[in-house]
Structures are given as C-alpha cells and as structure tokens.
N, CA, C and O of each residue as an XYZ file, in Angstrom:
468
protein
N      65.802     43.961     51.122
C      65.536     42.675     51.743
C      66.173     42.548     53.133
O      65.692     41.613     53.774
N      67.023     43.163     53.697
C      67.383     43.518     54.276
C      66.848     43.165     55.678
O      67.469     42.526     56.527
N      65.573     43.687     55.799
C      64.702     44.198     56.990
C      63.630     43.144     56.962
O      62.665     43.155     57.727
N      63.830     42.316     56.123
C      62.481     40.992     55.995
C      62.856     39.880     56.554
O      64.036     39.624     56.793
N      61.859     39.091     56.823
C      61.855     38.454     57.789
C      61.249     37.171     57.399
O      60.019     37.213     57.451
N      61.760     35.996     57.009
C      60.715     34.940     56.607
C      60.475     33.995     56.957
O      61.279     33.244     56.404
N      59.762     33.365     57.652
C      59.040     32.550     58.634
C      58.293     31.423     57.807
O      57.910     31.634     56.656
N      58.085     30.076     58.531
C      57.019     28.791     58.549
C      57.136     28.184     59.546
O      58.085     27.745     60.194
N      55.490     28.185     59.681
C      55.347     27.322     61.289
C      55.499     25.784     60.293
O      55.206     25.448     59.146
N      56.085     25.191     61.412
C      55.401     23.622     61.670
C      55.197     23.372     62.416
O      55.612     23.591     63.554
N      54.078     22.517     61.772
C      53.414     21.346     62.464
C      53.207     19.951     62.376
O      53.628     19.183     61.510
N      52.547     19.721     63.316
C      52.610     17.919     63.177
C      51.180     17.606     62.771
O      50.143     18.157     63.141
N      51.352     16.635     61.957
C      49.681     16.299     61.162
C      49.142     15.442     62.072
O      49.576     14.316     62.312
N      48.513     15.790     62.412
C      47.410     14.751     63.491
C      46.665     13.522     62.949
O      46.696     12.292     62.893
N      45.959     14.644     62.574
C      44.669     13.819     61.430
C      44.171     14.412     59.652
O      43.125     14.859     59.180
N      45.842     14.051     58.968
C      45.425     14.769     57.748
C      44.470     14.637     57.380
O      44.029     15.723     57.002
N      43.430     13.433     57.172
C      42.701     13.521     56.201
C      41.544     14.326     56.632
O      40.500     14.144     56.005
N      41.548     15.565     58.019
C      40.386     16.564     58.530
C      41.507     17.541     58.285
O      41.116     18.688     58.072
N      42.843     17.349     58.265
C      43.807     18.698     58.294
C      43.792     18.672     59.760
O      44.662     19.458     60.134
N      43.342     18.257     60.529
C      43.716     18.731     61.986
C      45.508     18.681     62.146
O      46.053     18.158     61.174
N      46.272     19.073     63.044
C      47.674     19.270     63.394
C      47.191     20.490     64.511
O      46.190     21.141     64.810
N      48.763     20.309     64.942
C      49.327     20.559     65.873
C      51.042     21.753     65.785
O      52.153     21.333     65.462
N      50.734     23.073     66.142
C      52.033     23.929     65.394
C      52.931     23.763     66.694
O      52.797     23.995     67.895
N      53.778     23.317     65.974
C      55.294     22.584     66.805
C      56.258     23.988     67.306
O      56.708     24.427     68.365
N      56.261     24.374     65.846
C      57.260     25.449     65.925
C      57.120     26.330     64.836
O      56.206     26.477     64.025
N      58.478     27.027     65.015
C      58.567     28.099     63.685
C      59.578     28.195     62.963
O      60.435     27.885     63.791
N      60.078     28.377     62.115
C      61.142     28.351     60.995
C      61.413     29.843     60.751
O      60.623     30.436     60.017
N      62.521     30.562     61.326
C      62.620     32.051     60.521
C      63.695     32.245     59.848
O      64.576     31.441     60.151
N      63.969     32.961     59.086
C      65.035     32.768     57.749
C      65.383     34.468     57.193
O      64.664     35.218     56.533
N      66.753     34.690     57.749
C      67.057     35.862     57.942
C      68.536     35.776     57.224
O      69.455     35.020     57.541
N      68.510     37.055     55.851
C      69.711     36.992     55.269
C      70.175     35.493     55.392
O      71.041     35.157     56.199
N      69.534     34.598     54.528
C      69.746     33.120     54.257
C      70.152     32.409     55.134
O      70.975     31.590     54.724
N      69.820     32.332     56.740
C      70.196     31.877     58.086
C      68.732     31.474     58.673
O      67.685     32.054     58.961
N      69.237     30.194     58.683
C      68.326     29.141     59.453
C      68.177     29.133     60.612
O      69.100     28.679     61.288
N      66.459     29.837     61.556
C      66.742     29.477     62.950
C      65.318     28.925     63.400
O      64.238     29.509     63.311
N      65.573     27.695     63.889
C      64.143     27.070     64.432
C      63.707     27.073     65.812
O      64.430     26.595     66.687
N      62.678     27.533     66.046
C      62.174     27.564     67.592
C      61.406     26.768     67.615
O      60.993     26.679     66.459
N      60.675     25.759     68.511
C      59.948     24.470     68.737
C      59.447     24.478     70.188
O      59.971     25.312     70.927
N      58.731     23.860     70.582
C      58.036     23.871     72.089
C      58.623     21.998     72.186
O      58.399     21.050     71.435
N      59.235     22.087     73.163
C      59.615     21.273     73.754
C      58.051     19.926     74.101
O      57.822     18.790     73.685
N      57.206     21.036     75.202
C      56.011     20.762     75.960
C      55.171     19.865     74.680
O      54.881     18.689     74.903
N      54.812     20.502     73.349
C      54.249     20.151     72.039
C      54.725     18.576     71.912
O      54.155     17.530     72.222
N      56.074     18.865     71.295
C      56.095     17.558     71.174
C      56.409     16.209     72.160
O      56.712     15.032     71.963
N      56.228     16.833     73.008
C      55.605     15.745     74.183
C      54.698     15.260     73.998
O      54.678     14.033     73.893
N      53.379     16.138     73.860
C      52.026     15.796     73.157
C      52.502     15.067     71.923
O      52.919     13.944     72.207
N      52.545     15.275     71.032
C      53.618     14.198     70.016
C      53.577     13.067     70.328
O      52.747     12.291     69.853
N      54.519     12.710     71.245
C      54.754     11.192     71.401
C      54.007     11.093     72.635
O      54.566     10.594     73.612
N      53.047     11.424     72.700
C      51.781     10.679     72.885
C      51.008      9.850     71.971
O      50.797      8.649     72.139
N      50.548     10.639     70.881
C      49.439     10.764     69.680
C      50.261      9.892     68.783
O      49.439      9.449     67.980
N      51.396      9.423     68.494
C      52.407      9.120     67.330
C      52.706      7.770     67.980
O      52.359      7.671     69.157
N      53.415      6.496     67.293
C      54.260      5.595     67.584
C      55.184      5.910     67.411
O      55.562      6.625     66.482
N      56.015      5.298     68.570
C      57.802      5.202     68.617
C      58.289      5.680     67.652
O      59.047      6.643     67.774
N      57.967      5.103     66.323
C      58.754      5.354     65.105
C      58.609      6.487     64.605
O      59.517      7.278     64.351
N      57.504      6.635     64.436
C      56.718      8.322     64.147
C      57.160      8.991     64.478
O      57.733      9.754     63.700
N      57.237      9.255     66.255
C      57.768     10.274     67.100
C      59.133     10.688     67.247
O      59.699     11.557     67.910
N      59.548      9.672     66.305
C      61.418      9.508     66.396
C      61.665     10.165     65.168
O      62.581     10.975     65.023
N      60.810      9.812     64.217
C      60.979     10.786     63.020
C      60.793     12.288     62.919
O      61.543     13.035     62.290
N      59.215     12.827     63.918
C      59.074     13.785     63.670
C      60.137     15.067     65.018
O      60.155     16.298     65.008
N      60.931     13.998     66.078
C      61.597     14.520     66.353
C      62.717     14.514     66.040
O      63.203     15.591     66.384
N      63.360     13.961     65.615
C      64.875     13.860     64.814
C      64.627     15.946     63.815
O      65.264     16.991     63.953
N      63.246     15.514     62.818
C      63.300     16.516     61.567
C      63.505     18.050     62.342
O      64.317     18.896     61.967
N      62.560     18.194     63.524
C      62.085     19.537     64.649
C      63.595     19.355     65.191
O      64.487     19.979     64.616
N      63.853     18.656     66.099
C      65.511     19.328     66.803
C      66.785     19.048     65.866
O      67.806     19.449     66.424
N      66.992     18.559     64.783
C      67.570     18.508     63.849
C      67.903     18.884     62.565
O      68.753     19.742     62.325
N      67.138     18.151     61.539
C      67.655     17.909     60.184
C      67.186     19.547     59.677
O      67.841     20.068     58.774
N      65.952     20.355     60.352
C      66.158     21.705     59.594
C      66.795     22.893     60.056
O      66.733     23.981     59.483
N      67.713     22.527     61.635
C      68.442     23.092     61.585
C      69.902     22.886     60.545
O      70.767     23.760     60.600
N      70.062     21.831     59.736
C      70.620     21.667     58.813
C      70.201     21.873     57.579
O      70.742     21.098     56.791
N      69.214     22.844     56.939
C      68.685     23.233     55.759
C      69.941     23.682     55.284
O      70.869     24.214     55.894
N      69.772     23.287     53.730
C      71.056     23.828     52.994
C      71.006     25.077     52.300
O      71.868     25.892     51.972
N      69.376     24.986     52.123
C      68.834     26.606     51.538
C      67.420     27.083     51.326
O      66.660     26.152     51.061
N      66.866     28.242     51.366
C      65.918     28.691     51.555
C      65.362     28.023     50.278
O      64.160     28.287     50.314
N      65.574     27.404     49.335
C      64.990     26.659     48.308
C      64.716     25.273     48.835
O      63.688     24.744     48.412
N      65.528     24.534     49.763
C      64.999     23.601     50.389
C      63.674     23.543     51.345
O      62.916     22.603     51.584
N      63.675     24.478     51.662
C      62.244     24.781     52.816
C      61.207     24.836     51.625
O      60.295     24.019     51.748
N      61.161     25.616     50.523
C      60.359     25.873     49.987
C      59.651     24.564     49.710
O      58.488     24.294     50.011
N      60.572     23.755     49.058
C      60.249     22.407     48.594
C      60.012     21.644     50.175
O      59.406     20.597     49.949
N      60.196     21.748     51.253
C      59.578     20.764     52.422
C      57.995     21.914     52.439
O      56.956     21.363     52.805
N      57.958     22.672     52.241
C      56.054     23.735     52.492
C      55.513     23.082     51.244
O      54.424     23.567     50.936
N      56.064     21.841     50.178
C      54.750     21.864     49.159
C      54.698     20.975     49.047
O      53.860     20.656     48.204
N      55.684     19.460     49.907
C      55.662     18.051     49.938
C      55.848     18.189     51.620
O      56.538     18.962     52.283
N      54.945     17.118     52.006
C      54.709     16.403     53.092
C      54.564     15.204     52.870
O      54.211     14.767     51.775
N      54.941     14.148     54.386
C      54.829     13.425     55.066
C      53.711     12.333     55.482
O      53.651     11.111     55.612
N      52.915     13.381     55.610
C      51.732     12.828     56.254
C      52.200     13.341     57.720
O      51.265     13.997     58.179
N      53.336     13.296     58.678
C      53.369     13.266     60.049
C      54.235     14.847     60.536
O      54.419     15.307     61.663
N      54.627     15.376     59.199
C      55.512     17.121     59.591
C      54.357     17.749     58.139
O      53.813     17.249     57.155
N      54.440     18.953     58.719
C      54.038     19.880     57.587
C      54.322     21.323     57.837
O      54.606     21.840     58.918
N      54.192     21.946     56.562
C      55.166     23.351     57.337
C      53.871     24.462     56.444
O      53.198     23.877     55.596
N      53.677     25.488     56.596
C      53.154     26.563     56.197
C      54.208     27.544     55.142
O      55.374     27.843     55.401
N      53.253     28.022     53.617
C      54.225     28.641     53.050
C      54.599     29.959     53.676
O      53.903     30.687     54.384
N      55.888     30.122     53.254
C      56.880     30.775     54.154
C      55.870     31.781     53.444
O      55.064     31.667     52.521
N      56.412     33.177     54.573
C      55.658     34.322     54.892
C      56.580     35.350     54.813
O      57.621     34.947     55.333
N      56.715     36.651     54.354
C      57.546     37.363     54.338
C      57.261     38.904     55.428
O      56.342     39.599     54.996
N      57.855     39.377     56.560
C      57.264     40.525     57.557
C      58.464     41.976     56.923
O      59.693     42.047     56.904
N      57.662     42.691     56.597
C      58.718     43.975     56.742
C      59.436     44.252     58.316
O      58.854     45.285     58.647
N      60.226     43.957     59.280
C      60.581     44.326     60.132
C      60.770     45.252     60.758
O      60.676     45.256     61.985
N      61.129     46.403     59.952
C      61.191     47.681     60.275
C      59.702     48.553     60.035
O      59.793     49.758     60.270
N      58.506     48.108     59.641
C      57.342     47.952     60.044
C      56.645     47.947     61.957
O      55.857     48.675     62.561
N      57.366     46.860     62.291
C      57.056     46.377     63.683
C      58.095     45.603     64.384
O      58.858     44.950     63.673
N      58.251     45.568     65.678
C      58.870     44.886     66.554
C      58.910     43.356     66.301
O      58.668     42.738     67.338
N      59.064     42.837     65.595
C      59.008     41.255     65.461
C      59.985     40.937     65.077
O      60.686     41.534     64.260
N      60.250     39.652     65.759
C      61.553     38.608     65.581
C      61.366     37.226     65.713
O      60.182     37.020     65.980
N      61.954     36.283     65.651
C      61.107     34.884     66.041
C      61.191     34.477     67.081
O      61.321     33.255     67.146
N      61.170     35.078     68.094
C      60.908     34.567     69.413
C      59.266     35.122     69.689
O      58.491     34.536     70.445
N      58.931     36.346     68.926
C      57.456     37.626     68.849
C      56.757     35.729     67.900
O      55.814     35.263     68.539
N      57.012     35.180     67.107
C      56.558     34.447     66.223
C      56.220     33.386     66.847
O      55.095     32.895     66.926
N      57.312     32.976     67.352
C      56.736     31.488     68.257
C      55.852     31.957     69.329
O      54.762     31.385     69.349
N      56.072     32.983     70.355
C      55.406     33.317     71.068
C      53.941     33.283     70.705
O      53.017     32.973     71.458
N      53.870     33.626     69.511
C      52.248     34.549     68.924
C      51.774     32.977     68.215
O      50.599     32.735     68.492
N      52.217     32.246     67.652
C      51.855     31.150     66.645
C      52.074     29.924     67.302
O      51.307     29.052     66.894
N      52.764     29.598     68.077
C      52.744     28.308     68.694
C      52.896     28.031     70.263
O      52.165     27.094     70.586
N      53.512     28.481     71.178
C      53.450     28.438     72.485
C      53.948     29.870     73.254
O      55.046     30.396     73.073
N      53.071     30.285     73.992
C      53.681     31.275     75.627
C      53.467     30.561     76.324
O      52.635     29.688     76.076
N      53.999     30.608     77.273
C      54.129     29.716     78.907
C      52.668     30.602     79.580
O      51.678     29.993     79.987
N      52.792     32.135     79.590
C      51.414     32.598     80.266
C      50.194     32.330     79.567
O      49.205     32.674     80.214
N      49.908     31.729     78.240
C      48.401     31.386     77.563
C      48.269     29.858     78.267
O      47.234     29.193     78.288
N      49.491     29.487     78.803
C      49.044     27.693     79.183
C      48.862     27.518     79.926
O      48.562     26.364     80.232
C-alpha cells in the first residue's frame, strides 16, 4: 500500500437534480494524510451561482473542514452522503509506481491548469 495513492475530486452541485456540478478540487490521501488542492478561480464561479450562505458553506468545507478529516473512513462517508451544494467522487485508488502521478498531476488533469484556461 505503500505506493497507492487515493484521491476524490470535489465538486460543487450546480444543478443536482440534472447532476450538473462543477470539480472544485481534489482530495489525495497518502499513508492516512490528508491533502486538498482546490482552484481558487472555481470557486469564484461559486459565489457567483450560490447565495451568501451557500457560498460560505461550500467555502468554509473546500479551504477548511477537510483539511481537518479525522480519517480516511470519514471521506468515505462524505463520497456517499451529500449536501445538495458539495459532493465528492468515490475515492479512487492509483498504483504510483505504475506512473508519474501525484496530486498536483490530479488537480492539474481533473480540475484546473492555468494553460487549458
């Protein structure tokens, strides 16, 4: 386990009841260590689309509360209950020593590069 790598994007629910959203960021989870990457630019778009309150929530959870996850059993349980306004993808597991990837390769590839914008 060692060499694995386990990842969930989030996103922000736009328009659940089409599933439309918006991938905020990424969640990677390495030897039981929490690290979240997020696009700043995204949730700008955010509090556009959201009210005050909304946008205060779904930014508090993104620059905050999951950098305070207490355990990879907690994520599990935020990928199978939602909100309505955060949602996360079930976590994903990468052999690493497979390929060059890390979560900066993740956010890059799944939610924002500066050169695709």
């Amino acid at each position: 386990m060692e060499n694995n790598l386990q990842y969930s994007i989030i996103y922000a629910d736009i328009r659940p009841e089409i599933k439309e959203r918006l991938s905020l960021g990424v969640l990677t989870i390495e030897q039981n260590k929490v690290k979240v990457y997020y696009s700043q630019k995204k949730l700008g778009i955010v509090k556009l689309l959201y009210t005050p309150k909304e946008y205060k929530a779904i930014s508090s959870i993104v620059r905050k509360e999951l950098r305070e996850l207490a355990s990879v059993e907690t994520l599990k349980y935020l990928t199978r209950y939602s909100n309505n306004l955060i949602s996360f993808s079930p976590i994903q597991s990468i052999d690493k020593s497979q390929a060059n990837i890390n979560g900066e390769w993740l956010y890059r590839n799944y939610v924002y590069s500066a050169a695709t914008a």
